[in-house]
Chimera marker file (.cmm) of the C-alpha trace (Angstrom):
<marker_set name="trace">
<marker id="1" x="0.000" y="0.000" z="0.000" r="1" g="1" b="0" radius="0.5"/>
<marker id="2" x="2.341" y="2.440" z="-1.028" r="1" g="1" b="0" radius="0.5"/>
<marker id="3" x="5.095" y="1.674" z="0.345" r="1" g="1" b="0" radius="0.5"/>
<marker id="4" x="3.665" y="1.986" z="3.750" r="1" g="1" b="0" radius="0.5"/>
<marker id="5" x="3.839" y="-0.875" z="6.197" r="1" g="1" b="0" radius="0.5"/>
<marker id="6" x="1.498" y="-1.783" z="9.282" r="1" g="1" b="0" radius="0.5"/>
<marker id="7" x="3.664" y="0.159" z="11.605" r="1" g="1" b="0" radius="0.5"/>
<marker id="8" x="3.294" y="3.811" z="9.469" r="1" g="1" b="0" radius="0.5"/>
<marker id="9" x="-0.323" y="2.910" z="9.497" r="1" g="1" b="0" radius="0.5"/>
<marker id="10" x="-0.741" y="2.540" z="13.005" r="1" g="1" b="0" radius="0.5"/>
<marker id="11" x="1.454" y="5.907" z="13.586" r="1" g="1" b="0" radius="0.5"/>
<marker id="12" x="-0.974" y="7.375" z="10.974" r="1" g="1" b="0" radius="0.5"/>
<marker id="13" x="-3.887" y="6.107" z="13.002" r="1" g="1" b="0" radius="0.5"/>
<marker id="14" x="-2.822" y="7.427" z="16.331" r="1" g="1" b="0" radius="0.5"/>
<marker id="15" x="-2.003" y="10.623" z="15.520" r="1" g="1" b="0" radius="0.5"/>
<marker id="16" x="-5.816" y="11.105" z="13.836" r="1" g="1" b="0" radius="0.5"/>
<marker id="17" x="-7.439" y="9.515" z="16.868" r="1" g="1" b="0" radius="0.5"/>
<marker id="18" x="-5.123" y="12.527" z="18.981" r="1" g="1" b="0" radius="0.5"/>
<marker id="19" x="-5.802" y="14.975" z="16.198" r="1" g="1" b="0" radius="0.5"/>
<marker id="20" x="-9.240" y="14.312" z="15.970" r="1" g="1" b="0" radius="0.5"/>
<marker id="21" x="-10.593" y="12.683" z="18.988" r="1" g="1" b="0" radius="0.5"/>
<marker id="22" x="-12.404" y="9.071" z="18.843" r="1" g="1" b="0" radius="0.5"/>
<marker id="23" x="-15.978" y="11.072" z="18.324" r="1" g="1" b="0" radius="0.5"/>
<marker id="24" x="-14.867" y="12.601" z="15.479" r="1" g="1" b="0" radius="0.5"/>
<marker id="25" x="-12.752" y="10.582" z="13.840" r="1" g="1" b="0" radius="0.5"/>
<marker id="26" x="-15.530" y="8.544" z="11.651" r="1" g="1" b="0" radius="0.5"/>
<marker id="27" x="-16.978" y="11.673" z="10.140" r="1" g="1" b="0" radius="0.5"/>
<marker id="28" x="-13.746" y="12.154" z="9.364" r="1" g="1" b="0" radius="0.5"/>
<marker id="29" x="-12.621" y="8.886" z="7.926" r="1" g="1" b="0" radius="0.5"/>
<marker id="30" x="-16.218" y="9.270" z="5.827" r="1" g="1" b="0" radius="0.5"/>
<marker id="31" x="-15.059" y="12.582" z="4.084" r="1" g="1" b="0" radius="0.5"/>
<marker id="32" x="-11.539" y="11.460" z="3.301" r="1" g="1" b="0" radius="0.5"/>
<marker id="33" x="-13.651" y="8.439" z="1.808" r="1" g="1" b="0" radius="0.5"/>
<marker id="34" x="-15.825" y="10.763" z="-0.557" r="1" g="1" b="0" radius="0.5"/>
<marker id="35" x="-13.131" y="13.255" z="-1.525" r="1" g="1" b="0" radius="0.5"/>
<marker id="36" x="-11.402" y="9.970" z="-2.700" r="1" g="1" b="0" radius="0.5"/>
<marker id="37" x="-14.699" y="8.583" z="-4.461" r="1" g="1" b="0" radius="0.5"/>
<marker id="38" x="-14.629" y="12.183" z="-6.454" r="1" g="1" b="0" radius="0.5"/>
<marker id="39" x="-10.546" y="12.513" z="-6.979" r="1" g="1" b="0" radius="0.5"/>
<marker id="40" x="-10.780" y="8.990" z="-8.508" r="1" g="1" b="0" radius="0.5"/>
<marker id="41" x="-13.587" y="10.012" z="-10.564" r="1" g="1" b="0" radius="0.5"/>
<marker id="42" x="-12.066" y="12.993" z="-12.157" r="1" g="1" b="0" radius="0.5"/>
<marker id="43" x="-8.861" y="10.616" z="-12.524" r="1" g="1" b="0" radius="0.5"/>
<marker id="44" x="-10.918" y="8.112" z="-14.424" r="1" g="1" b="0" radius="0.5"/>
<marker id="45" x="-12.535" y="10.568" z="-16.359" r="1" g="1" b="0" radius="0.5"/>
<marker id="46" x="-9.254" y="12.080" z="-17.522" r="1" g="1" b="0" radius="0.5"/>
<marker id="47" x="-7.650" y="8.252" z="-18.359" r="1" g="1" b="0" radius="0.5"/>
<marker id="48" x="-10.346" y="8.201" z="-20.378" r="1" g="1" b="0" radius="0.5"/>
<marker id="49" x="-10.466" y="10.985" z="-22.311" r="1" g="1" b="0" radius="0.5"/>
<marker id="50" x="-6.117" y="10.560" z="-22.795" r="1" g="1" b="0" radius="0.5"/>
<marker id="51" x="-7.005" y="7.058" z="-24.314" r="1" g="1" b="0" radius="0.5"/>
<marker id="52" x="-9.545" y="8.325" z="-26.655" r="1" g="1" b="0" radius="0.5"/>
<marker id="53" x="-6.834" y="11.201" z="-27.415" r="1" g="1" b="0" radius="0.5"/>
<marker id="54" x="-4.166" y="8.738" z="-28.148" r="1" g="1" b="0" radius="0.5"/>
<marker id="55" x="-6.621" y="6.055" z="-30.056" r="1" g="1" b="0" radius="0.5"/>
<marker id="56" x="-7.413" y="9.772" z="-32.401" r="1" g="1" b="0" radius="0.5"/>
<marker id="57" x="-3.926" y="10.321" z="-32.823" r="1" g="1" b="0" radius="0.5"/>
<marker id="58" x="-3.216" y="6.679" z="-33.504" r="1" g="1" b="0" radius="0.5"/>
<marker id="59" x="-6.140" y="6.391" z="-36.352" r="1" g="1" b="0" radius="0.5"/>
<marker id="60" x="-5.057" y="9.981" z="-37.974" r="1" g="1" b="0" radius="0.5"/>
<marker id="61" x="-1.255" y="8.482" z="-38.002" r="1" g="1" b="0" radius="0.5"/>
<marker id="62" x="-2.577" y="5.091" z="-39.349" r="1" g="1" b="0" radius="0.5"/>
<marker id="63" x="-4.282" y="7.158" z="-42.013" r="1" g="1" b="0" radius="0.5"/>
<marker id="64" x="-0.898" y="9.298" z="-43.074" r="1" g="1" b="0" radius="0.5"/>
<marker id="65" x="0.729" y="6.493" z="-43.392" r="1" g="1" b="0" radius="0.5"/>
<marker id="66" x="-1.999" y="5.015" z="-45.806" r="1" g="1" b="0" radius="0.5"/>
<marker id="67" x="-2.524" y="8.258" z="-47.567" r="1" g="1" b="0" radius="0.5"/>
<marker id="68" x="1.800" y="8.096" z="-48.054" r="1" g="1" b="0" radius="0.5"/>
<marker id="69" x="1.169" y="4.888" z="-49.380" r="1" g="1" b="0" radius="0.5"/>
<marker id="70" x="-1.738" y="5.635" z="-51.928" r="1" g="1" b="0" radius="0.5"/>
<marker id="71" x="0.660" y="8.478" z="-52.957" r="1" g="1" b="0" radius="0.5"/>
<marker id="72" x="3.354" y="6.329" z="-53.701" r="1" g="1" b="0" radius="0.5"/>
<marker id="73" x="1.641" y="3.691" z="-55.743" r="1" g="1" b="0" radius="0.5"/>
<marker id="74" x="-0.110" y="6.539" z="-57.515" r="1" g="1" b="0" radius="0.5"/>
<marker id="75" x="3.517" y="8.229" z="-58.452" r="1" g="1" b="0" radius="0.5"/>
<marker id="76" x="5.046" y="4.627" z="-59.290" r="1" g="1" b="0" radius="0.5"/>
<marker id="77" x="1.926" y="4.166" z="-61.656" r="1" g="1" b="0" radius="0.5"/>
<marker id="78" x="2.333" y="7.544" z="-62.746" r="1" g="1" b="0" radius="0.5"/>
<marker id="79" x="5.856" y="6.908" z="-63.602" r="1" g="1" b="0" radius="0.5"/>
<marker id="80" x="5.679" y="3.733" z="-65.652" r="1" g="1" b="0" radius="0.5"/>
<marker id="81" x="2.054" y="4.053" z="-67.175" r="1" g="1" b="0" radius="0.5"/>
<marker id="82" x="3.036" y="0.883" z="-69.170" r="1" g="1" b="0" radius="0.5"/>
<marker id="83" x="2.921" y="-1.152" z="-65.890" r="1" g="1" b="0" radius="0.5"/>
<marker id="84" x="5.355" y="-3.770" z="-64.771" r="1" g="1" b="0" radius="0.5"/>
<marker id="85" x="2.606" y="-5.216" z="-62.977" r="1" g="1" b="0" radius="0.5"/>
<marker id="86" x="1.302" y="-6.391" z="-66.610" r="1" g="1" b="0" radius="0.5"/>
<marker id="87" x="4.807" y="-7.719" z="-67.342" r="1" g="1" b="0" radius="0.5"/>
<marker id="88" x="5.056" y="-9.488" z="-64.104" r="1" g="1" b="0" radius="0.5"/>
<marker id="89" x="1.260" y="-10.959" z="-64.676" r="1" g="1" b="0" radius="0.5"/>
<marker id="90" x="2.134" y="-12.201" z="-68.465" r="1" g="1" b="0" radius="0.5"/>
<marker id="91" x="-0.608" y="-10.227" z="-70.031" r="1" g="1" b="0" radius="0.5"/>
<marker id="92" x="-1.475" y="-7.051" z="-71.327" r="1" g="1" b="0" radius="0.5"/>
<marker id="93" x="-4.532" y="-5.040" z="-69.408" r="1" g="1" b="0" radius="0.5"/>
<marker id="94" x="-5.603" y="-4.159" z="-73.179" r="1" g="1" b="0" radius="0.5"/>
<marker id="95" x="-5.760" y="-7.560" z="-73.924" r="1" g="1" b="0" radius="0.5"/>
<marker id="96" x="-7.778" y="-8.627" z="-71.226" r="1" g="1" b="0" radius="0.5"/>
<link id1="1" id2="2" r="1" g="1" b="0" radius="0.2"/>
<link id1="2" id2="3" r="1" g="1" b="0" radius="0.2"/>
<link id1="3" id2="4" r="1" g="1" b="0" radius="0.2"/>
<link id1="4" id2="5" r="1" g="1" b="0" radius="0.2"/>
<link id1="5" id2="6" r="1" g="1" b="0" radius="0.2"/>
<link id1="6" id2="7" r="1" g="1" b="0" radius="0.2"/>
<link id1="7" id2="8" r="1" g="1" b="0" radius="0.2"/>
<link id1="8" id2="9" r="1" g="1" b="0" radius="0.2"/>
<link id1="9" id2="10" r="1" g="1" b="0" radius="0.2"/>
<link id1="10" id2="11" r="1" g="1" b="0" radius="0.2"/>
<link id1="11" id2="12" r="1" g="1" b="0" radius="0.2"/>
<link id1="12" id2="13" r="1" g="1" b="0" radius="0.2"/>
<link id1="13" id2="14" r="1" g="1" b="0" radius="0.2"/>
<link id1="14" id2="15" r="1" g="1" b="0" radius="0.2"/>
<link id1="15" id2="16" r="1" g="1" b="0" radius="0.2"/>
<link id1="16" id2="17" r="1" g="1" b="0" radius="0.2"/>
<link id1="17" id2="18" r="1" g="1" b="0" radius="0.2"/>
<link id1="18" id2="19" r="1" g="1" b="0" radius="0.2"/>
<link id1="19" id2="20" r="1" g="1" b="0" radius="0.2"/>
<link id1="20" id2="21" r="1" g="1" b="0" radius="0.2"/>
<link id1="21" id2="22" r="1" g="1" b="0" radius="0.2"/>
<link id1="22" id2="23" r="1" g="1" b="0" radius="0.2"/>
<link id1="23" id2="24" r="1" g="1" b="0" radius="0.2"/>
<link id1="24" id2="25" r="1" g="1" b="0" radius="0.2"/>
<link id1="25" id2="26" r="1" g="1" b="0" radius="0.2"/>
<link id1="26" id2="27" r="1" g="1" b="0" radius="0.2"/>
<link id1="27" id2="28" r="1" g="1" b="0" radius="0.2"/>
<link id1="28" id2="29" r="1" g="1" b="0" radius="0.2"/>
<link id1="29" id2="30" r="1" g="1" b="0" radius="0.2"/>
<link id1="30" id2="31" r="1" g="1" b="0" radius="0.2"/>
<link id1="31" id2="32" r="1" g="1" b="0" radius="0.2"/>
<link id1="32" id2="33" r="1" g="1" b="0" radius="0.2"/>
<link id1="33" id2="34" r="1" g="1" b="0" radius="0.2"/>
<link id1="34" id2="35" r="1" g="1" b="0" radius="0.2"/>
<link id1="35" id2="36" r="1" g="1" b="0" radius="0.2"/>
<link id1="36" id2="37" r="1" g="1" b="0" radius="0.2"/>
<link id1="37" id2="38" r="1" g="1" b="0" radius="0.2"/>
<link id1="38" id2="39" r="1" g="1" b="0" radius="0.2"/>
<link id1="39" id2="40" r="1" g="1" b="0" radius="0.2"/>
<link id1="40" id2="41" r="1" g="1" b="0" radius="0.2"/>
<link id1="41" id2="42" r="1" g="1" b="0" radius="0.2"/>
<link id1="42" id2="43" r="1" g="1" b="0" radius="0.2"/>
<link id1="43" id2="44" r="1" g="1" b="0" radius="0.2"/>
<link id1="44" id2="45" r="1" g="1" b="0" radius="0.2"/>
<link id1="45" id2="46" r="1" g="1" b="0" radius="0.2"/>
<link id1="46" id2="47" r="1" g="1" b="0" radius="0.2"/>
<link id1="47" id2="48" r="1" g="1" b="0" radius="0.2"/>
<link id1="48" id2="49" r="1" g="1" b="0" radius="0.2"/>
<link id1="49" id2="50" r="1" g="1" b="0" radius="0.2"/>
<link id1="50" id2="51" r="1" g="1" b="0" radius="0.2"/>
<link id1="51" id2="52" r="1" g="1" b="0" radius="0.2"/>
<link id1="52" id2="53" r="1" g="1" b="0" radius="0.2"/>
<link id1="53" id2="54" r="1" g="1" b="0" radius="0.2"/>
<link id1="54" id2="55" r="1" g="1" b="0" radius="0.2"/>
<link id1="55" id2="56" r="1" g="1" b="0" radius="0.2"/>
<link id1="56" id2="57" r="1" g="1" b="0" radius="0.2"/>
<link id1="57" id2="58" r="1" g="1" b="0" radius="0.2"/>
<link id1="58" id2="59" r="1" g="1" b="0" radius="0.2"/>
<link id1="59" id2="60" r="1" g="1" b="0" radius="0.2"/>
<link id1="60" id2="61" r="1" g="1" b="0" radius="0.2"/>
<link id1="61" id2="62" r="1" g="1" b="0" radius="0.2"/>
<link id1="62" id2="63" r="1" g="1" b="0" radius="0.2"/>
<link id1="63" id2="64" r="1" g="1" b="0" radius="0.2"/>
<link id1="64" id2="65" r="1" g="1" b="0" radius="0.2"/>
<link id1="65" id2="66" r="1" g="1" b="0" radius="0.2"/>
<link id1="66" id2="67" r="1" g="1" b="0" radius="0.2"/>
<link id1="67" id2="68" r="1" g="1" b="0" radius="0.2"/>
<link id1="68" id2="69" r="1" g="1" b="0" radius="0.2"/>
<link id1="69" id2="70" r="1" g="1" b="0" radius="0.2"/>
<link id1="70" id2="71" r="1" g="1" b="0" radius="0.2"/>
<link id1="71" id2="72" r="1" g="1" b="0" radius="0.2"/>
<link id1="72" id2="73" r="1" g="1" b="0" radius="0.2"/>
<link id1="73" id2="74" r="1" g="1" b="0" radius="0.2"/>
<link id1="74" id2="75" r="1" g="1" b="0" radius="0.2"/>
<link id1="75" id2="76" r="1" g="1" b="0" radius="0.2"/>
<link id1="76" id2="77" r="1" g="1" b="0" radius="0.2"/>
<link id1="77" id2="78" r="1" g="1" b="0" radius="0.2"/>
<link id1="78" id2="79" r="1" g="1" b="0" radius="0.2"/>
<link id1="79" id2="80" r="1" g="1" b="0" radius="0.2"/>
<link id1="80" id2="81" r="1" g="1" b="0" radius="0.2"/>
<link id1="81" id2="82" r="1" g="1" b="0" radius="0.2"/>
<link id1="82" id2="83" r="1" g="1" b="0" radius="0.2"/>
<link id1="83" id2="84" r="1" g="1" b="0" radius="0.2"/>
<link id1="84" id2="85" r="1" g="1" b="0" radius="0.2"/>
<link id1="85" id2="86" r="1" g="1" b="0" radius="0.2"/>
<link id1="86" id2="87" r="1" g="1" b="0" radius="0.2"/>
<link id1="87" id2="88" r="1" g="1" b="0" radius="0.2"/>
<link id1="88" id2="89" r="1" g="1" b="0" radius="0.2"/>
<link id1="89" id2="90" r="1" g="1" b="0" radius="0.2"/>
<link id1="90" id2="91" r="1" g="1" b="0" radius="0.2"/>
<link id1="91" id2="92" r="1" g="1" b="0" radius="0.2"/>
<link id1="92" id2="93" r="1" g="1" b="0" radius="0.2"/>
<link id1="93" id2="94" r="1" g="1" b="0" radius="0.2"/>
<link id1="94" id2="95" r="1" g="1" b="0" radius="0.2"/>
<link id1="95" id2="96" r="1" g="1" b="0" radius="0.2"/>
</marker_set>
């Protein structure tokens, strides 16, 4: 629990009985419990929206990298209009 051991806890628990006084000490324990509830709310709320963030920025990266690639086949095609792709295949498109 971190990195505290039984013997900070009990420390931890003495000094809020002495701070705080046995009558008090559960109203206490109940706010601490709610203002946790909330902070791990907000924190959950903010994972979430950093992972929908990063899953964006992963898609719109995924899609450069297409878009590169489109560009790239579109140049080579661009460049040798003839195709080698027709070679390679052992007919002509006009043929076909």
């Amino acid at each position: 629990m971190f990195g505290l051991g039984w013997d900070h806890l009990v420390v931890i628990f003495v000094v809020a009985m002495v701070v705080f006084g046995p009558g008090e000490l559960p109203n206490v324990m109940r706010s601490l419990g709610a203002t946790m509830k909330t902070v791990n709310r907000y924190v959950g709320d903010f994972r979430k929206q950093f992972d929908d963030a990063m899953r964006e920025a992963e898609k719109e990266l995924d899609l450069e990298e297409t878009r590169s690639k489109l560009q790239d086949a579109a140049t080579s095609v661009a460049r040798d209009p003839g195709g080698t792709a027709e070679k390679e295949h052992g007919q002509d498109a006009r043929t076909a």
